[in-house]
ROTOR-311740 format. One record per residue (C-alpha): residue number from 1; residue in three letters; x, y, z. Coordinates in Angstrom, 2 decimals, decimal comma, padded with zeros to 5 digits, always signed. Layout:
<sites>
<NUM; Ala; <X; Y; Z>>;
...
</sites>
This chain:
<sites>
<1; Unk; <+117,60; +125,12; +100,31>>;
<2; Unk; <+120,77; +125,39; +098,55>>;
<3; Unk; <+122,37; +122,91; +095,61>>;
<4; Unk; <+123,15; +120,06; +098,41>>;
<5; Unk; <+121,43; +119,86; +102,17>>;
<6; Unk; <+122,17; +117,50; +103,92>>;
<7; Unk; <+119,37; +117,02; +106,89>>;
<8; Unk; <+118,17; +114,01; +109,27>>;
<9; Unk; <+122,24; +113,51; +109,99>>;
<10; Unk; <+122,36; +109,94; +111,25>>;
<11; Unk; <+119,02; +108,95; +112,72>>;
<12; Unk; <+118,62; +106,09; +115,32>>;
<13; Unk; <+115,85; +104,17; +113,58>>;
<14; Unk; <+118,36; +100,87; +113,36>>;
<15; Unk; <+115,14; +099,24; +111,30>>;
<16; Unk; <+114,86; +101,27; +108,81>>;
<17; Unk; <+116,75; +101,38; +105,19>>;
<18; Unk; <+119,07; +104,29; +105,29>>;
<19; Unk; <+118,81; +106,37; +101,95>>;
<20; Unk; <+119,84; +109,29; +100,31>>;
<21; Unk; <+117,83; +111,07; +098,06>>;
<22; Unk; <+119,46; +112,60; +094,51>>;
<23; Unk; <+117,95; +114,69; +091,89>>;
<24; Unk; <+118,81; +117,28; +089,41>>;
<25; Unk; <+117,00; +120,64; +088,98>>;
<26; Unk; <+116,85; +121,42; +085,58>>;
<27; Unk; <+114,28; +124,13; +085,82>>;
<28; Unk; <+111,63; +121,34; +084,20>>;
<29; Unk; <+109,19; +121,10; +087,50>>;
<30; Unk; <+109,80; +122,35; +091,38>>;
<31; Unk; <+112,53; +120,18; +092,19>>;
<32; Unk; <+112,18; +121,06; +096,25>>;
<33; Unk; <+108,57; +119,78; +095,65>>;
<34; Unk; <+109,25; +116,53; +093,91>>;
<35; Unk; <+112,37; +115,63; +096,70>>;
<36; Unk; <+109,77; +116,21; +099,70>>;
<37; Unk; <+107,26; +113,76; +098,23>>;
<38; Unk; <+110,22; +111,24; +096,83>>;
<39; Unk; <+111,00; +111,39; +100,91>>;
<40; Unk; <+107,37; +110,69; +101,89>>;
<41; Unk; <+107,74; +107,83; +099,29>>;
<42; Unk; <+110,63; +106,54; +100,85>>;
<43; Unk; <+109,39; +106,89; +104,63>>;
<44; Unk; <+106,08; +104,23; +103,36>>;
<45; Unk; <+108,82; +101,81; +101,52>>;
<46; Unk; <+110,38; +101,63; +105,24>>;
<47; Unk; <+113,44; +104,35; +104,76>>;
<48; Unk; <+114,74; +107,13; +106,73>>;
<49; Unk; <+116,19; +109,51; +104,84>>;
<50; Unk; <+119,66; +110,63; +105,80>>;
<51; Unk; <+120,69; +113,07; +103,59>>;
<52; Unk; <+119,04; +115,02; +100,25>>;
<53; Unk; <+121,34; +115,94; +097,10>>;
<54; Unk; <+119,96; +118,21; +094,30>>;
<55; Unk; <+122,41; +119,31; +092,06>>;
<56; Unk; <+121,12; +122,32; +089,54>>;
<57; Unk; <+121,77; +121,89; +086,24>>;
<58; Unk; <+120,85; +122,59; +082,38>>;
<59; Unk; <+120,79; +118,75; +081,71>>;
<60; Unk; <+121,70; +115,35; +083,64>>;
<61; Unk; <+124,75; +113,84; +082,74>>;
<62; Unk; <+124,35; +111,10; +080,43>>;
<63; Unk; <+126,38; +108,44; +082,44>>;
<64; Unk; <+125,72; +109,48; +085,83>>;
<65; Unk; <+122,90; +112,11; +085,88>>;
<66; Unk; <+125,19; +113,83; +088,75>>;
<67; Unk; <+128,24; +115,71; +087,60>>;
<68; Unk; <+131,58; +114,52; +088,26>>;
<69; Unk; <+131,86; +116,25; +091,61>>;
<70; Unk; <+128,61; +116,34; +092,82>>;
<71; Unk; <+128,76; +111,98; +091,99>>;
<72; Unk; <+131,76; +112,59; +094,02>>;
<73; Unk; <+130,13; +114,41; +096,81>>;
<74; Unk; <+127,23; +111,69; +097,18>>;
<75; Unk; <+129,66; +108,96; +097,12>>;
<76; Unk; <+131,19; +110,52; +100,20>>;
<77; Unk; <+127,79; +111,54; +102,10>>;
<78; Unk; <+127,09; +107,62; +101,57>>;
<79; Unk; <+129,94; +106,37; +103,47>>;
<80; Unk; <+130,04; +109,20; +106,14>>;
<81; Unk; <+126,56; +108,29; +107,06>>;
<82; Unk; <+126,37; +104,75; +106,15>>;
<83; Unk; <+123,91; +104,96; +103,55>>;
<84; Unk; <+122,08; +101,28; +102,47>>;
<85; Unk; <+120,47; +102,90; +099,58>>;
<86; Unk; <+120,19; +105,77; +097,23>>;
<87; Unk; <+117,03; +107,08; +095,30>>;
<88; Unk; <+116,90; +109,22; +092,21>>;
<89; Unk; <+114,30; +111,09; +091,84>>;
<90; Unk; <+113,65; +110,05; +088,01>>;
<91; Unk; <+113,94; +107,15; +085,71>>;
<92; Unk; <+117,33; +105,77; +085,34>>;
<93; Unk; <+118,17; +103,15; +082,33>>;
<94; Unk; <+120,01; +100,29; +083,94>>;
<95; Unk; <+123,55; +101,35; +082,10>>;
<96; Unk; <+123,19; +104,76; +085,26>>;
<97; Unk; <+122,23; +102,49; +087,81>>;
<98; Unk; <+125,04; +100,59; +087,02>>;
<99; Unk; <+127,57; +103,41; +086,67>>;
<100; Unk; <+126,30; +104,94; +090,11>>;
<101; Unk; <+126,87; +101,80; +091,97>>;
<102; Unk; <+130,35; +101,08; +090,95>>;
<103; Unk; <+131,36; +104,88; +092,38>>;
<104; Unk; <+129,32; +104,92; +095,65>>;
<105; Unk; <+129,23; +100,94; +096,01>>;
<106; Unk; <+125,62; +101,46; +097,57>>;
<107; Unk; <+122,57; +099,85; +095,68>>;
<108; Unk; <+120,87; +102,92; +093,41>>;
<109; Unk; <+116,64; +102,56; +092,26>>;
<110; Unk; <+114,65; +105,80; +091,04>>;
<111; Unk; <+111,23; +106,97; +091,42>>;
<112; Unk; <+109,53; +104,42; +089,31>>;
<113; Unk; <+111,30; +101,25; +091,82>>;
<114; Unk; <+110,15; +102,87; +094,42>>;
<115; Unk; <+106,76; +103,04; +093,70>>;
<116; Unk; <+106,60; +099,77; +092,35>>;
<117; Unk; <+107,77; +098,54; +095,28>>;
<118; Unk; <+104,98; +100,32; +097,69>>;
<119; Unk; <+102,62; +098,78; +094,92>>;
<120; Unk; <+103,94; +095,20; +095,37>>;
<121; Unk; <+103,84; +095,40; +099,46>>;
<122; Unk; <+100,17; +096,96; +098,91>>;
<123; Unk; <+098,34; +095,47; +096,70>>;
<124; Unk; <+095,63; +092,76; +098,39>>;
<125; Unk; <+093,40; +091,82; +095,32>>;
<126; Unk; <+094,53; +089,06; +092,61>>;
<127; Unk; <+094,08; +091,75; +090,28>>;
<128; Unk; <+095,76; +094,55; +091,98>>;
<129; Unk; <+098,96; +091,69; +092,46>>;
<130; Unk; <+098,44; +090,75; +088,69>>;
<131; Unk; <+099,04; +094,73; +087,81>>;
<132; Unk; <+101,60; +095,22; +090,04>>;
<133; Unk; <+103,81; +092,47; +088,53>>;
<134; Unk; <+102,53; +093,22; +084,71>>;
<135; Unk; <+104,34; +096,83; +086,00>>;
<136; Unk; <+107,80; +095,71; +087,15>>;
<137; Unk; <+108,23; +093,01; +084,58>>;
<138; Unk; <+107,54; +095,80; +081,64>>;
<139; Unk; <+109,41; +098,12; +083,73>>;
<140; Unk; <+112,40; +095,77; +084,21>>;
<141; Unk; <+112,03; +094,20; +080,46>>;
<142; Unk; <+114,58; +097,08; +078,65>>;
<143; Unk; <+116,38; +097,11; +082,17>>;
<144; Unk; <+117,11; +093,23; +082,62>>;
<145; Unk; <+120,61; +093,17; +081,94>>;
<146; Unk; <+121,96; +095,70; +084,08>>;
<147; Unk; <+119,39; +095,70; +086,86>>;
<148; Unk; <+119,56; +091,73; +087,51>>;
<149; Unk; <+123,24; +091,91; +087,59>>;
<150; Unk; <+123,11; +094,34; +090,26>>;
<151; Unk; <+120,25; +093,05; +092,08>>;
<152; Unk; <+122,32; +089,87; +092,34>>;
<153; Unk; <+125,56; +091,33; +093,60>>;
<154; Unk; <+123,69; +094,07; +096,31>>;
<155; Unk; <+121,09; +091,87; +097,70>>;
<156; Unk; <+117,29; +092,55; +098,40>>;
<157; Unk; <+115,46; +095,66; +100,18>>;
<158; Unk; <+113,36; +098,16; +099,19>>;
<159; Unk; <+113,34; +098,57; +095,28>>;
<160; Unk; <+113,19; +094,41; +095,01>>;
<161; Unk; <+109,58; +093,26; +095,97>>;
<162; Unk; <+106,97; +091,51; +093,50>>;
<163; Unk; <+108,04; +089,16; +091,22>>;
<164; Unk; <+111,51; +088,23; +092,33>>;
<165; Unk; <+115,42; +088,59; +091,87>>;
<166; Unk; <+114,79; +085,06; +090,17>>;
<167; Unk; <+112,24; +086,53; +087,82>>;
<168; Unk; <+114,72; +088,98; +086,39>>;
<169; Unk; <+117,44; +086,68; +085,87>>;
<170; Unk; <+115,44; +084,27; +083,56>>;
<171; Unk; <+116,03; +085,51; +079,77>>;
<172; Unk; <+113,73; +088,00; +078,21>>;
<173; Unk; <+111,85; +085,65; +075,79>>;
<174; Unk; <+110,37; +083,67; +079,08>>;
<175; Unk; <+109,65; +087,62; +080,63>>;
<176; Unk; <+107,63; +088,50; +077,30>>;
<177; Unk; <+105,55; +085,24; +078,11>>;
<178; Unk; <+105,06; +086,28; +081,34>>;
<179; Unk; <+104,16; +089,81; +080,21>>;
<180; Unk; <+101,05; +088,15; +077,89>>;
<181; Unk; <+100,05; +085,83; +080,55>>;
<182; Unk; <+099,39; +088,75; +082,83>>;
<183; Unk; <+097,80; +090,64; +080,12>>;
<184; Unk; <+095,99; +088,15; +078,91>>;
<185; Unk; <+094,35; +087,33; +082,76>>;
<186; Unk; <+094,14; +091,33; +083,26>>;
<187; Unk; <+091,71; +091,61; +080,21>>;
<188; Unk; <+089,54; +088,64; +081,70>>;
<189; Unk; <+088,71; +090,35; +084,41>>;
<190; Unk; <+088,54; +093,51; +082,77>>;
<191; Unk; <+085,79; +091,77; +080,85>>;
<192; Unk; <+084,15; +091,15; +084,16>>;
<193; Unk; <+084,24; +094,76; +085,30>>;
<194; Unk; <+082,50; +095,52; +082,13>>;
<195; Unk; <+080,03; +093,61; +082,49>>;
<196; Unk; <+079,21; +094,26; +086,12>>;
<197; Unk; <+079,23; +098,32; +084,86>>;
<198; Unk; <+076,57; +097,33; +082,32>>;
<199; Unk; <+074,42; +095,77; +084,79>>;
<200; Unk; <+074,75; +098,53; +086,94>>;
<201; Unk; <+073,24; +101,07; +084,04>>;
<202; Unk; <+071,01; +098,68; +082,99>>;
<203; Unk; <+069,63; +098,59; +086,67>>;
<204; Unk; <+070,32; +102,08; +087,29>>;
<205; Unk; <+072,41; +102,15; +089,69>>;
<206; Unk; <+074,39; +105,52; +090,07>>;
<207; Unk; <+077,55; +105,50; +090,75>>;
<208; Unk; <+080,11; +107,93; +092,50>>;
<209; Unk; <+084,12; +107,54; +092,30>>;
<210; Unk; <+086,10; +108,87; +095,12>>;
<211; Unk; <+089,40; +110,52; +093,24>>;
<212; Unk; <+092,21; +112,38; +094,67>>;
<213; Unk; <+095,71; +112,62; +095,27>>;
<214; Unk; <+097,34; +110,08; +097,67>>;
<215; Unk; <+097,03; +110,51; +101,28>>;
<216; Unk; <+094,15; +113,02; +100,73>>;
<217; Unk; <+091,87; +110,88; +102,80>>;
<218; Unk; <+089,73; +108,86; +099,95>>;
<219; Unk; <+089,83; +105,89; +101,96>>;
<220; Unk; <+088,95; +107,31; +104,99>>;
<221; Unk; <+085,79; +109,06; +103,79>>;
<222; Unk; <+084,60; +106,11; +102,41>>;
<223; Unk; <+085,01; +104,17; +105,52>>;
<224; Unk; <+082,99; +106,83; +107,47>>;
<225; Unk; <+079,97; +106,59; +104,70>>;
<226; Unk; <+079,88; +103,10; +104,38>>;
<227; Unk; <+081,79; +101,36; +107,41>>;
<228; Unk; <+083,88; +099,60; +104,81>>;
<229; Unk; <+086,41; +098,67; +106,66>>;
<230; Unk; <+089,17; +099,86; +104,12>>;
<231; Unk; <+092,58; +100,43; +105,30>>;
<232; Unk; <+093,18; +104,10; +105,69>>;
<233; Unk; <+096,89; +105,09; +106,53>>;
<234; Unk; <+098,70; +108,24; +106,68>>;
<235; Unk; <+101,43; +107,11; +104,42>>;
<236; Unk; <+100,80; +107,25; +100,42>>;
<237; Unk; <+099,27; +104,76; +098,35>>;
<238; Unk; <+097,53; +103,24; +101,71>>;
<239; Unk; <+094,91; +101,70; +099,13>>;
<240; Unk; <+095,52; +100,09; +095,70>>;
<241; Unk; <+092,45; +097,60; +095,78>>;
<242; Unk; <+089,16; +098,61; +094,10>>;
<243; Unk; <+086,26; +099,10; +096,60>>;
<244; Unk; <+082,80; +099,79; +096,56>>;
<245; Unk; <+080,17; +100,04; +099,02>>;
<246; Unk; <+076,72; +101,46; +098,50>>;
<247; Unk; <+075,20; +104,39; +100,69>>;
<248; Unk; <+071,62; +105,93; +100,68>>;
<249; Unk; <+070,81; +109,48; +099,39>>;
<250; Unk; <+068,68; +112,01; +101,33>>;
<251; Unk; <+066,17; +111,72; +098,59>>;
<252; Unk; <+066,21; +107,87; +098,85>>;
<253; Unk; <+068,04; +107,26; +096,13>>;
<254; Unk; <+070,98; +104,61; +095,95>>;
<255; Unk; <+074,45; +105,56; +095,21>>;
<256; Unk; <+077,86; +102,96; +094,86>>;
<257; Unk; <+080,84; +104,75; +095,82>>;
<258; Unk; <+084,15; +103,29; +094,56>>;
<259; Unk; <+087,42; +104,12; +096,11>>;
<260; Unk; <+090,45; +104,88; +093,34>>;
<261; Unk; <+094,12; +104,38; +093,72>>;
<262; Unk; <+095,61; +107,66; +094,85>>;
<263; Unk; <+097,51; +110,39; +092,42>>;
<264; Unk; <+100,79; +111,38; +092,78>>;
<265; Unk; <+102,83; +114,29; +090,79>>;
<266; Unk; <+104,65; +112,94; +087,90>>;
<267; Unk; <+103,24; +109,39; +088,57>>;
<268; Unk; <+104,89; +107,30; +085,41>>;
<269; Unk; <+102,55; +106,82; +082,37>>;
<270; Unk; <+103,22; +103,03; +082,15>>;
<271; Unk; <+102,41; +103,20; +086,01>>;
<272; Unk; <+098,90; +104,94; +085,40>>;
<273; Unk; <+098,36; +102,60; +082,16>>;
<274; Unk; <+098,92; +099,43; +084,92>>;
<275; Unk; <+096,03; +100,64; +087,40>>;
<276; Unk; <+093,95; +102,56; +084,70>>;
<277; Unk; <+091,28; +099,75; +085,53>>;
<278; Unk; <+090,44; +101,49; +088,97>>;
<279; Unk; <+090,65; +105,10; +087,24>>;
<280; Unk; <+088,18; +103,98; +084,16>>;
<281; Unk; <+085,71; +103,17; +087,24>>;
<282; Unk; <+085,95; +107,24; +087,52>>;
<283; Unk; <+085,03; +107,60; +083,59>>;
<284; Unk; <+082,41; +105,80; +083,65>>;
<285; Unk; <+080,71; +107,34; +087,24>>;
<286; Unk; <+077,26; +109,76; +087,53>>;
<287; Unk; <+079,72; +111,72; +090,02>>;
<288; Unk; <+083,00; +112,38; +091,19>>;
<289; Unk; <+083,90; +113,11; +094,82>>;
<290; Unk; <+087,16; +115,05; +094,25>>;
<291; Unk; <+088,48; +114,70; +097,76>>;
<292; Unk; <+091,69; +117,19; +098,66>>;
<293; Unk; <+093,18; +117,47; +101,72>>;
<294; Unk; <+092,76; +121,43; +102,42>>;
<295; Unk; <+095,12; +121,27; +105,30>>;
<296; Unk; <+098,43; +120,91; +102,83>>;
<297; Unk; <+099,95; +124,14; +101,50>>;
<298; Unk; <+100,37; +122,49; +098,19>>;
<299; Unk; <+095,88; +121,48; +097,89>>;
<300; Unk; <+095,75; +123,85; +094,95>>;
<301; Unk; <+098,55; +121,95; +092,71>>;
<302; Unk; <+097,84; +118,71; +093,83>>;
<303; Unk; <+093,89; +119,40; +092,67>>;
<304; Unk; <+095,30; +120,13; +089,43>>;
<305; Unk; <+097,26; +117,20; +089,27>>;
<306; Unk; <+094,02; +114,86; +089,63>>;
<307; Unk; <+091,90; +117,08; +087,35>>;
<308; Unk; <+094,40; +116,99; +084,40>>;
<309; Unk; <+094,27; +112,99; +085,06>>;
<310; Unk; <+090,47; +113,30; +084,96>>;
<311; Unk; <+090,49; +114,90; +081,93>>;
<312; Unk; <+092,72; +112,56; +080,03>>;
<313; Unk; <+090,87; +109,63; +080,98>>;
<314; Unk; <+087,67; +111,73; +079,17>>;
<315; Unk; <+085,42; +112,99; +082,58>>;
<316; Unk; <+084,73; +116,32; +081,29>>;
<317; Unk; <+081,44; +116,24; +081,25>>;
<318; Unk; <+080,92; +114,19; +084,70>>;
<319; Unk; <+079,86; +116,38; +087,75>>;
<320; Unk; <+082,36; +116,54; +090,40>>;
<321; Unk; <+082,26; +118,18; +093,89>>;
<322; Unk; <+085,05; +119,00; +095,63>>;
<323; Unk; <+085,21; +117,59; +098,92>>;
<324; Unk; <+087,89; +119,92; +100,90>>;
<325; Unk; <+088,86; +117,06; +104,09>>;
<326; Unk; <+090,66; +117,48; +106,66>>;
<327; Unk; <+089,28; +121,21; +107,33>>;
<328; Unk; <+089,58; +120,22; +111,48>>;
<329; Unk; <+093,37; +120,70; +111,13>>;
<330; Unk; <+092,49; +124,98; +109,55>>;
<331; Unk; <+092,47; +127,33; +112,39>>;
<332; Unk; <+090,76; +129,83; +110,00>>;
<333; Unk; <+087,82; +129,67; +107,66>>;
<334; Unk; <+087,66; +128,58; +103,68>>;
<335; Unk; <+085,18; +130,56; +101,48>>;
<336; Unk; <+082,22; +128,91; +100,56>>;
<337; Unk; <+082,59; +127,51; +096,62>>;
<338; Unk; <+080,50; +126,40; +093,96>>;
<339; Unk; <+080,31; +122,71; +094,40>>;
<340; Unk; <+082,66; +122,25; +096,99>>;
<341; Unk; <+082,05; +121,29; +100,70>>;
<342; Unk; <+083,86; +121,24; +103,64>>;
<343; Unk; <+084,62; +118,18; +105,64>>;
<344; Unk; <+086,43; +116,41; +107,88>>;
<345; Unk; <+086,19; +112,31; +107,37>>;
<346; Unk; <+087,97; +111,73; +110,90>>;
<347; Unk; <+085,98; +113,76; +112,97>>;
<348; Unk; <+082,63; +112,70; +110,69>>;
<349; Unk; <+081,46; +116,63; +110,36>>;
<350; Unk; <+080,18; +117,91; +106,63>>;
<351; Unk; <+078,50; +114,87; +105,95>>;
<352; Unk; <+075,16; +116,37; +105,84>>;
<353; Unk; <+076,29; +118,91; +103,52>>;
<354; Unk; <+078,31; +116,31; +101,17>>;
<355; Unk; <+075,28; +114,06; +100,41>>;
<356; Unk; <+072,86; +116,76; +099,79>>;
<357; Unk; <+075,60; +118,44; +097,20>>;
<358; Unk; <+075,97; +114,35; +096,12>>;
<359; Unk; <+071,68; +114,56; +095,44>>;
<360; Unk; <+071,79; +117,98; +094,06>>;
<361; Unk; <+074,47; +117,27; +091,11>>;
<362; Unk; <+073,61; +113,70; +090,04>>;
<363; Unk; <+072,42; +113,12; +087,23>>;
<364; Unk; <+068,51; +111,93; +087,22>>;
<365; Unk; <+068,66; +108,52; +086,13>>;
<366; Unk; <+065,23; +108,17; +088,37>>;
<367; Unk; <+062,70; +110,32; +089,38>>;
<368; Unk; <+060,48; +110,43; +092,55>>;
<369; Unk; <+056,89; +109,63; +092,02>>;
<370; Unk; <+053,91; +109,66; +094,41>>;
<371; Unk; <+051,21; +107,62; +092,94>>;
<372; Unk; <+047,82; +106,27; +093,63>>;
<373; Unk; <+047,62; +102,80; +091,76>>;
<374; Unk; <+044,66; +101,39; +091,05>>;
<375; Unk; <+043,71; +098,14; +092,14>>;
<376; Unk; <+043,20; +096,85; +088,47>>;
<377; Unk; <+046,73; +097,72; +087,89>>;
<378; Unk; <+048,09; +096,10; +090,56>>;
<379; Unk; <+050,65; +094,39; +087,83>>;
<380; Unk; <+052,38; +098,01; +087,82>>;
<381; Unk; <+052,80; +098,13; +090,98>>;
<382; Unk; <+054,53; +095,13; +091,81>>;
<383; Unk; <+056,53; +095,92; +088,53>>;
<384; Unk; <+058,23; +098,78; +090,51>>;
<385; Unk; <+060,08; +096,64; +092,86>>;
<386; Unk; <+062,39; +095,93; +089,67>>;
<387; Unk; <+061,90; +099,08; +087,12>>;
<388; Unk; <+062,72; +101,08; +090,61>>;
<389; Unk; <+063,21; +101,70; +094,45>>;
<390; Unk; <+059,66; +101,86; +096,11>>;
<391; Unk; <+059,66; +103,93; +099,38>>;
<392; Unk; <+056,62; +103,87; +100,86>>;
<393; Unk; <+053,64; +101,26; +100,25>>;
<394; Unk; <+049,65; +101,53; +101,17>>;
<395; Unk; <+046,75; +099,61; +100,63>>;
<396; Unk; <+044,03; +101,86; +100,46>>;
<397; Unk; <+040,30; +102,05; +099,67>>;
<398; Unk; <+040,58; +103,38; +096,05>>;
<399; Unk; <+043,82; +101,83; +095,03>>;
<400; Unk; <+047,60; +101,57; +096,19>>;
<401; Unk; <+049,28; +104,08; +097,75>>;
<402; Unk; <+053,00; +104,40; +096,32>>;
<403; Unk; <+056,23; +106,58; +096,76>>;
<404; Unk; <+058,96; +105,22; +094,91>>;
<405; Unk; <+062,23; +106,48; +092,75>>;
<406; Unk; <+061,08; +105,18; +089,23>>;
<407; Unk; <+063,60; +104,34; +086,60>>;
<408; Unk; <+063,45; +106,79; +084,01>>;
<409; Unk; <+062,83; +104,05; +081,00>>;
<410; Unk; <+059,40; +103,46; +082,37>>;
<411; Unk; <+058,55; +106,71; +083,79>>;
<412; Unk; <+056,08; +106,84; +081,72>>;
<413; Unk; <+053,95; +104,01; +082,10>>;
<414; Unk; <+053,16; +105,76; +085,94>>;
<415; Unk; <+052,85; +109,22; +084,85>>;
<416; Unk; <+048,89; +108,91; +084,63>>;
<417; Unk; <+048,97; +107,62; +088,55>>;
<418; Unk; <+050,85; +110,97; +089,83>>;
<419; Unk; <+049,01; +112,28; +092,43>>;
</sites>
C-alpha cells in the first residue's frame, strides 16, 4: 500500500458512521498493521470505513499530525465521500483535534476515543461501567477545554458514549470529584475481589484465567466448558465483564476459570491501568489458558503482545498452555508443542486434550488419596468433606472406604490411612 489508499469508495451501509482513517508512519511500529486493526475497531463502534490515509514521515506535525498537503488531501477525501467522522490512529491533545476540525469541518477522535467508546457500549457490570467512566473522565480531564467545545458544536456519535457531552462541560474541579468518587467505589469492590481470592486459597480452590488478545475466542471457550452463557462476538472487545464458572478436572479436581478483557496492540497504559482488576485475576491464577486464534497470519505477534502484558503484571512463574483455537479454519497441520494444544471452541474438538494438559501443569494444591479409615476415626473422615473433595465413599467391614483430593495442609493427618 502506498502513502494514501483510498479503498471501500462510498459504501451503501446508510446506518453506519462514515469514517476515514489517518495515521502517520514514522517507522516506530507496522503502521499497515495498526490501520487494519484501527478499521476492525471502527467496524465494532458501528463505522464503515471509506477511505485510509497514512502519510510517512520522520515526525507528526505538531499542529496537525498530517502535513500541510496531506491535511489538505484528507480534507478533500472527506467531502468527496461524505465522511461523518475521522479517526487517528494515536492520541491527539485536544489543541489537534481542534485544528483538524476547523480544516476538514468533520468531527476528529483517535485511538484512545474509540476504544473508550466500544468500552462504554460494552461494559454490563457496575464495575466494568464504573471503569469505563473513571477512563474517559481521566482521559478527557487535560482534554476538557478543547474536546467539550467541539463535542458541543459537532454533535454525538461514535467517540461520545459514557458519561456525557454534559459531563465534559461542567468545570474540572467538579470532574476531579467525580474522578475520586469512582476511585474511591472501584477500591471497594476491589476490596471484595480480594477477599473472595483469599477464600478461594484458603479453600483451595485452583484457579485458571483465560488471557488472550481480543477476538481470539476467550469467551467462546469458556462458554463451551462451562455453558456460561457469555456473549461471544466476532467483533473486538465482545467481553469486558469478569466471569467465572467452575469446571471439573479429569482427575476430579475443581478448577474456576475466569474470562479476561481481551488485548489489543498498543492498548493505552491508562486504558490497561482502568481494567487491570480483570488482568490481576490472571496474576494471581494456578494456570493460564493463553488462547490465540491460530487461523490469523499475525498469531505469532499478537501472542507476544499478551505475554509481554503477562509479564508486566508479574506471571512469570505461573504455568500457561497455549490453547491454539480456531485450528478448524487451517487446511494444513500445526506441529505438536510443548504445552500447547490444538482446539477449536466452535466446533467443541481438543477438549480432551486441553483439560488433561490443564491437570498435568497445575500446580498440586491437593493430592489424591485412597484410604481405608477406621471406624474409630470416623471424625477424619467426615473432616474431609471440608479439608477436601471426597470422590468415592464405602462403609465397609474394617473401616471406611475413601477416595478423595485432600488439601495439602492436612495431608498429613491421612497419610497413615493410604492404602
Amino acid at each position: 500500500m502506498n502513502e494514501s489508499t483510498v479503498n471501500n469508495p462510498i459504501l451503501k451501509e446508510n446506518e453506519l458512521t462514515r469514517a476515514i482513517l489517518a495515521g502517520v508512519d514514522t517507522g516506530e511500529y507496522d503502521a499497515e498493521i495498526s490501520m487494519d486493526e484501527l478499521e476492525e475497531l471502527a467496524e465494532t463502534a458501528g463505522a464503515v470505513t471509506v477511505c485510509r490515509i497514512i502519510q510517512k514521515r520522520p515526525a507528526i506535525e505538531s499542529a496537525t499530525i498530517l502535513g500541510e498537503g496531506k491535511i489538505e488531501e484528507l480534507s478533500a477525501a472527506a467531502k468527496d465521500l461524505d465522511a461523518q467522522l475521522i479517526i487517528f490512529d494515536m492520541e491527539l491533545s485536544s489543541s489537534q483535534i481542534r485544528n483538524i476540525e476547523d480544516i476538514t469541518s468533520v468531527r476528529v477522535i483517535d485511538r484512545t476515543m474509540l476504544i473508550l467508546d466500544i468500552f462504554a457500549g460494552r461494559a454490563v457490570t457496575n464495575e466494568g461501567k464504573l471503569q469505563v467512566e473513571l477512563a474517559q473522565l481521566k482521559y478527557r480531564l487535560p482534554r476538557l477545554m478543547g474536546i467539550g467545545t467541539s463535542l458541543s458544536r459537532l454533535g454525538g456519535g461514535i467517540g461520545t458514549r459514557g458519561p456525557g457531552e454534559t459531563q465534559l462541560e461542567t468545570d474540572r474541579r467538579h470532574i476531579r470529584r467525580r474522578i475520586d468518587k469512582l476511585s474511591d467505589e472501584l477500591k471497594e469492590l476491589e476490596k471484595r475481589r480480594d477477599l473472595s481470592r483469599r477464600r478461594r486459597k484458603k479453600d483451595s480452590v485452583c484457579v485458571g484465567a483465560i488471557v488472550g488478545y481480543t477476538n481470539a475466542g476467550k469467551s467462546t471457550l469458556l462458554n463451551a466448558l462451562t455453558g456460561a452463557g457469555v456473549l461471544a462476538e466476532d467483533k473486538l472487545f465482545a467481553t469486558l465483564d469478569l466471569t467465572s464458572r467452575a469446571i471439573e478436572l479429569p482427575d476430579g479436581r475443581s478448577l474456576t476459570l475466569v474470562d479476561t478483557v481481551g488485548l489489543i496492540r498498543r492498548l493505552p497504559h491508562h486504558l490497561v491501568e482502568a481494567f487491570k482488576s480483570t488482568l490481576e485475576e490472571a496474576a494471581s491464577a494456578d494456570i493460564i489458558l493463553h488462547v490465540c486464534d491460530a487461523s490469523d497470519p499475525e498469531a505469532r505477534e499478537k501472542a507476544q503482545t499478551t505475554l509481554s502484558l503477562l509479564s508486566e503484571l508479574g506471571c512469570g512463574e505461573i504455568p500457561v498452555i497455549t490453547v491454539l483455537n480456531k485450528c478448524d479454519k487451517l487446511d494444513y497441520e500445526l506441529p505438536p508443542a510443548e504445552n500447547t494444544v490444538m482446539i477449536s471452541a466452535k466446533n467443541g474438538t481438543g477438549f480432551d486434550e486441553l483439560l488433561k494438559a490443564i491437570s498435568d501443569n497445575l500446580t498440586d494444591k491437593v493430592s489424591r488419596m485412597e484410604m481405608l479409615i477406621p471406624y474409630d476415626k470416623s471424625g477424619l473422615a467426615a473432616a474431609l468433606h471440608s479439608h477436601g473433595k471426597v470422590l468415592s465413599e464405602e462403609y465397609l467391614e474394617n473401616g471406611i472406604a475413601v477416595t478423595a483430593l485432600v488439601d495439602k495442609l492436612h495431608k498429613y493427618e491421612y497419610e497413615e490411612f493410604v492404602i
